[in-house]
FIKOLZA-1660 file (N, C-alpha, C; in steps of 0.1 Angstrom, whole numbers, plus 5000, padded with zeros to 4 digits):
% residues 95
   i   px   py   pz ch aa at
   1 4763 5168 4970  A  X  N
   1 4767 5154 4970  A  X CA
   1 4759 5147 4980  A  X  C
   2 4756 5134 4976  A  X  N
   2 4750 5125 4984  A  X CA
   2 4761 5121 4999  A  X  C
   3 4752 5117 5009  A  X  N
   3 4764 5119 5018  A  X CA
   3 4768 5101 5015  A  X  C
   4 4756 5094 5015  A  X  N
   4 4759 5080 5012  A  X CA
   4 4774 5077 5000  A  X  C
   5 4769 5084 4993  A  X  N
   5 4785 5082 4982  A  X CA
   5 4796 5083 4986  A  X  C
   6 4799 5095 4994  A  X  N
   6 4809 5097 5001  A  X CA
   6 4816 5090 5009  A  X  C
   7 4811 5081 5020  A  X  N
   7 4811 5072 5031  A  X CA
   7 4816 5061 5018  A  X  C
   8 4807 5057 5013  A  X  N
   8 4807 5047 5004  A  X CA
   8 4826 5046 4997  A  X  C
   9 4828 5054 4991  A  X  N
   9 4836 5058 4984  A  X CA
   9 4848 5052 4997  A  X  C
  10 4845 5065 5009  A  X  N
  10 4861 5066 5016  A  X CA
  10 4861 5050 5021  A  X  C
  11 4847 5042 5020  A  X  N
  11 4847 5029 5029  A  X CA
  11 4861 5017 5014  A  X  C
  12 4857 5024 5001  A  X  N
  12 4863 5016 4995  A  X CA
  12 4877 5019 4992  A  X  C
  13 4881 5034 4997  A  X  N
  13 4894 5035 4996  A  X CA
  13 4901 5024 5006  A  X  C
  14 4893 5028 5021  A  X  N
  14 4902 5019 5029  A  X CA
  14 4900 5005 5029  A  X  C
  15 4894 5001 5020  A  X  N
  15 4891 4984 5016  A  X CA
  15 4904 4986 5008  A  X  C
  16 4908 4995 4995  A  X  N
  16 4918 4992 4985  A  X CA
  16 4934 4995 4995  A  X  C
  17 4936 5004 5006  A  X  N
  17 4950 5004 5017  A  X CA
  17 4949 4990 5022  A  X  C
  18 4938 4986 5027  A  X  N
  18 4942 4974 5038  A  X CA
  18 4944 4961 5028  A  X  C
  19 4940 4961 5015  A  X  N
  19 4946 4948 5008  A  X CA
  19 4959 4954 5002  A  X  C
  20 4961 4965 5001  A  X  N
  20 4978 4968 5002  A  X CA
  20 4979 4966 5010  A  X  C
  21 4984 4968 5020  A  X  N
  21 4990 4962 5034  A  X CA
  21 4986 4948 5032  A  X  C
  22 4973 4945 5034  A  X  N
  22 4975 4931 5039  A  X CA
  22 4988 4924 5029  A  X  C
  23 4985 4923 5014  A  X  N
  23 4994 4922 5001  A  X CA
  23 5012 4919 5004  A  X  C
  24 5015 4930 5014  A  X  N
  24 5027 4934 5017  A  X CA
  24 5027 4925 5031  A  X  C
  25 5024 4921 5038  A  X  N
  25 5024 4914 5049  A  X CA
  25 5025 4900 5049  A  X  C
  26 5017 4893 5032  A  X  N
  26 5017 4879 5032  A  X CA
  26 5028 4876 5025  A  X  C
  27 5036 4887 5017  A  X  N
  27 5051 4885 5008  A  X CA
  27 5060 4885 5019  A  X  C
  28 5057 4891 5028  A  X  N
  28 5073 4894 5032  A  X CA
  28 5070 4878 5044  A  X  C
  29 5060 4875 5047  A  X  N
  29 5057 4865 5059  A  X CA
  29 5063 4853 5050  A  X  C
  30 5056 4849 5037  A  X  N
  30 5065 4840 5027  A  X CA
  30 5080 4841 5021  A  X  C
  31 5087 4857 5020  A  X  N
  31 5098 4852 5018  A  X CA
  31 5107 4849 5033  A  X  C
  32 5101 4855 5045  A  X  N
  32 5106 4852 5054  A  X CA
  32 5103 4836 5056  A  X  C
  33 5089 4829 5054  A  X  N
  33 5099 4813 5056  A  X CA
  33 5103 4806 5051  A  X  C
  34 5106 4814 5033  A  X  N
  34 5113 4800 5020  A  X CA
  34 5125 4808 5022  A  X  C
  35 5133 4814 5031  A  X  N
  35 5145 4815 5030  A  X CA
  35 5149 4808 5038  A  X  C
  36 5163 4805 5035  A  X  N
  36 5173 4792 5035  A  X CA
  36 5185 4798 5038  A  X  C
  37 5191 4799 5050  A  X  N
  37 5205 4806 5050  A  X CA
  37 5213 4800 5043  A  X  C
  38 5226 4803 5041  A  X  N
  38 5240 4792 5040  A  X CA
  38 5247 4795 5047  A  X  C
  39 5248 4793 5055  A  X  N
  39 5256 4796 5073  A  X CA
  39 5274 4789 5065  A  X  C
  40 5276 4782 5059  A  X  N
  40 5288 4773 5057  A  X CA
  40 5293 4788 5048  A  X  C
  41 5284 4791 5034  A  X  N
  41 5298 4804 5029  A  X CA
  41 5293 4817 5036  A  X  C
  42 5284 4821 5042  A  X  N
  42 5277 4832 5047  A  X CA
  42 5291 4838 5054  A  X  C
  43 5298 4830 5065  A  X  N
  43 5306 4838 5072  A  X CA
  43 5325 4835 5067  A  X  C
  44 5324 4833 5052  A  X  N
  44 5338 4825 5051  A  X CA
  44 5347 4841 5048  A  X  C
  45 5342 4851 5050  A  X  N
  45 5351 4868 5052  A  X CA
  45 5344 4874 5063  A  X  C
  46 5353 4877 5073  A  X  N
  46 5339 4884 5084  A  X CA
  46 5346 4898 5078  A  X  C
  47 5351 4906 5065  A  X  N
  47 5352 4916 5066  A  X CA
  47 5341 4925 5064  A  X  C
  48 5330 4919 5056  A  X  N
  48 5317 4928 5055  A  X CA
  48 5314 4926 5063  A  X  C
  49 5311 4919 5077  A  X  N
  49 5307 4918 5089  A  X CA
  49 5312 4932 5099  A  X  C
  50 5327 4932 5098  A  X  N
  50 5334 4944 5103  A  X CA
  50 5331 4958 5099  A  X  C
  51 5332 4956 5088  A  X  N
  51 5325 4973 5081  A  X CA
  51 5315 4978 5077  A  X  C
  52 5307 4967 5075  A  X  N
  52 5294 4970 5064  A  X CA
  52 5286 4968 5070  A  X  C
  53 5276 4965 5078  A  X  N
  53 5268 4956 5083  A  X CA
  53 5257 4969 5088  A  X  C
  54 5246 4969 5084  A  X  N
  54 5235 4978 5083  A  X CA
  54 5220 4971 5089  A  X  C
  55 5220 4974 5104  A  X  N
  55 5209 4971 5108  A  X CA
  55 5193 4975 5106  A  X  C
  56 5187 4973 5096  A  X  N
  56 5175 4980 5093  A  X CA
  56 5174 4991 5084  A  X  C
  57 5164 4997 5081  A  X  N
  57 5169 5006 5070  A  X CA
  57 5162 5022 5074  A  X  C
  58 5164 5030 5074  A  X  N
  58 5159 5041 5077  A  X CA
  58 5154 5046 5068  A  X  C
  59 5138 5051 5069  A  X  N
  59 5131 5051 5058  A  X CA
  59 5127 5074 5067  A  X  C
  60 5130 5081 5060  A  X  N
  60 5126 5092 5063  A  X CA
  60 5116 5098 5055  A  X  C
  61 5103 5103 5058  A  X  N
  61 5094 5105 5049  A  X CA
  61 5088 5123 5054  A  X  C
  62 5094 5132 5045  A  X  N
  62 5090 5143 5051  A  X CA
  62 5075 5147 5040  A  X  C
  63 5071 5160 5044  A  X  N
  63 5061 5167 5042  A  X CA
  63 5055 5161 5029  A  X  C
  64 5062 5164 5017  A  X  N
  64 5058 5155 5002  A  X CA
  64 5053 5146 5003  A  X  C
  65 5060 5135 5011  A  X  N
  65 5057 5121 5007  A  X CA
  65 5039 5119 5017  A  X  C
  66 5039 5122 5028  A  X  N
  66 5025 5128 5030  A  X CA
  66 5018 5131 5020  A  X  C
  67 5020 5144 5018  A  X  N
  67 5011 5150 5010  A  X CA
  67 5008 5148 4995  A  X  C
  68 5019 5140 4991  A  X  N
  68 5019 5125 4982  A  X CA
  68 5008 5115 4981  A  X  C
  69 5005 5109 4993  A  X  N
  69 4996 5097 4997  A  X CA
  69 4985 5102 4997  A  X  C
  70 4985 5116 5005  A  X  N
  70 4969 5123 5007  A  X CA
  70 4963 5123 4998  A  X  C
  71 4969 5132 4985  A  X  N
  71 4965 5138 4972  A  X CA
  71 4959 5118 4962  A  X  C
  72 4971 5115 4966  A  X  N
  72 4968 5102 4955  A  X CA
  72 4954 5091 4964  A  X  C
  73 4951 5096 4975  A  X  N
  73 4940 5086 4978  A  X CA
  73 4926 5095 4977  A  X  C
  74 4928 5114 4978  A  X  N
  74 4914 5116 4978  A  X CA
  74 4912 5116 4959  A  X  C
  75 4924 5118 4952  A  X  N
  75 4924 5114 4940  A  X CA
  75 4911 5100 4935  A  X  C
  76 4919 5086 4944  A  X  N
  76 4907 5081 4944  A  X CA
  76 4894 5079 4946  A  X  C
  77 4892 5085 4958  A  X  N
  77 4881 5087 4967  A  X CA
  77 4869 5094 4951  A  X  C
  78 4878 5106 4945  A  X  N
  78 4868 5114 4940  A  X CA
  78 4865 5109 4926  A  X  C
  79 4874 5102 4919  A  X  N
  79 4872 5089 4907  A  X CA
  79 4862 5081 4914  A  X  C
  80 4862 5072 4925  A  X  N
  80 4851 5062 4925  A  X CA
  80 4837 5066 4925  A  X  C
  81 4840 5085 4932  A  X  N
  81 4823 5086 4936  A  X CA
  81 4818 5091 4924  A  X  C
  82 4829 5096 4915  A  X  N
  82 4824 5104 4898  A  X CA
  82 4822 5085 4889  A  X  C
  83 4826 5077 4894  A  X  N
  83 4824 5063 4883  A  X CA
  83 4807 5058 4895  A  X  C
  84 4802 5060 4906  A  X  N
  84 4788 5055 4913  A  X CA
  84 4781 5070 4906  A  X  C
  85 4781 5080 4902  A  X  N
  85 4771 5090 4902  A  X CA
  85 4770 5088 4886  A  X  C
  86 4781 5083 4879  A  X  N
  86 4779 5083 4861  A  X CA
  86 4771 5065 4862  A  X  C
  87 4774 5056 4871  A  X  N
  87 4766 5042 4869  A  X CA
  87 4749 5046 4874  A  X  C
  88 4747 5056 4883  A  X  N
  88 4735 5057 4891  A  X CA
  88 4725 5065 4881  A  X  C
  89 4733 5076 4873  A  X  N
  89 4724 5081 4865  A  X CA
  89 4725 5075 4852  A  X  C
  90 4732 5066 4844  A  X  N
  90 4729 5057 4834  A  X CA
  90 4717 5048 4838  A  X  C
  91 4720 5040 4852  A  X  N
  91 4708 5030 4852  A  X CA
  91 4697 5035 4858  A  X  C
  92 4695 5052 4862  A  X  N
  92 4682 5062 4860  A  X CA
  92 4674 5056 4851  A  X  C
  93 4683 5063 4834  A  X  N
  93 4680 5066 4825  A  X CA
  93 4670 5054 4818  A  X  C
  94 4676 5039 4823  A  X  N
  94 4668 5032 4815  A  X CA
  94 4651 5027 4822  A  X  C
  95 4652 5033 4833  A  X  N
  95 4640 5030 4835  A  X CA
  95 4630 5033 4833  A  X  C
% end
């Protein structure tokens, strides 16, 4: 394998993570400023206040969900460099 393809490839995986993330950063930045409390019915029972009330969320991600991400990004890694080696040898062939 070309080493260029490779580079090439991982450079475009992490182009396609960071517009996820970036993607996930500009949603949550916009619903955080078009939200609009209602402070007037928000507090008219403080019983869900007393019992319910859940600071953040606890996200636990063991071994799978790793090795979930891993599999699914060198997945891509090895599609983009098999879709540059099938375009490089088509436009070989017409020359």
């Amino acid at each position: 394998m070309k080493r260029r393809y490779i580079v090439e490839a991982i450079g475009i995986a992490a182009l396609f993570v960071m517009v996820i993330i970036s993607g996930q950063v500009v949603r949550g930045y916009l619903a955080t400023r078009t939200y609009v409390p209602d402070i007037v019915n928000e507090y008219s029972t403080t019983d869900y206040l007393q019992h319910e009330v859940a600071i953040g969320i606890a996200i636990h991600m063991d071994g799978w969900d790793y090795f979930a991400i891993i599999i699914g990004l060198f997945i891509w890694i090895v599609g983009y460099h098999q879709v540059r080696v099938w375009l490089k040898r088509r436009s070989g062939k017409r020359r």
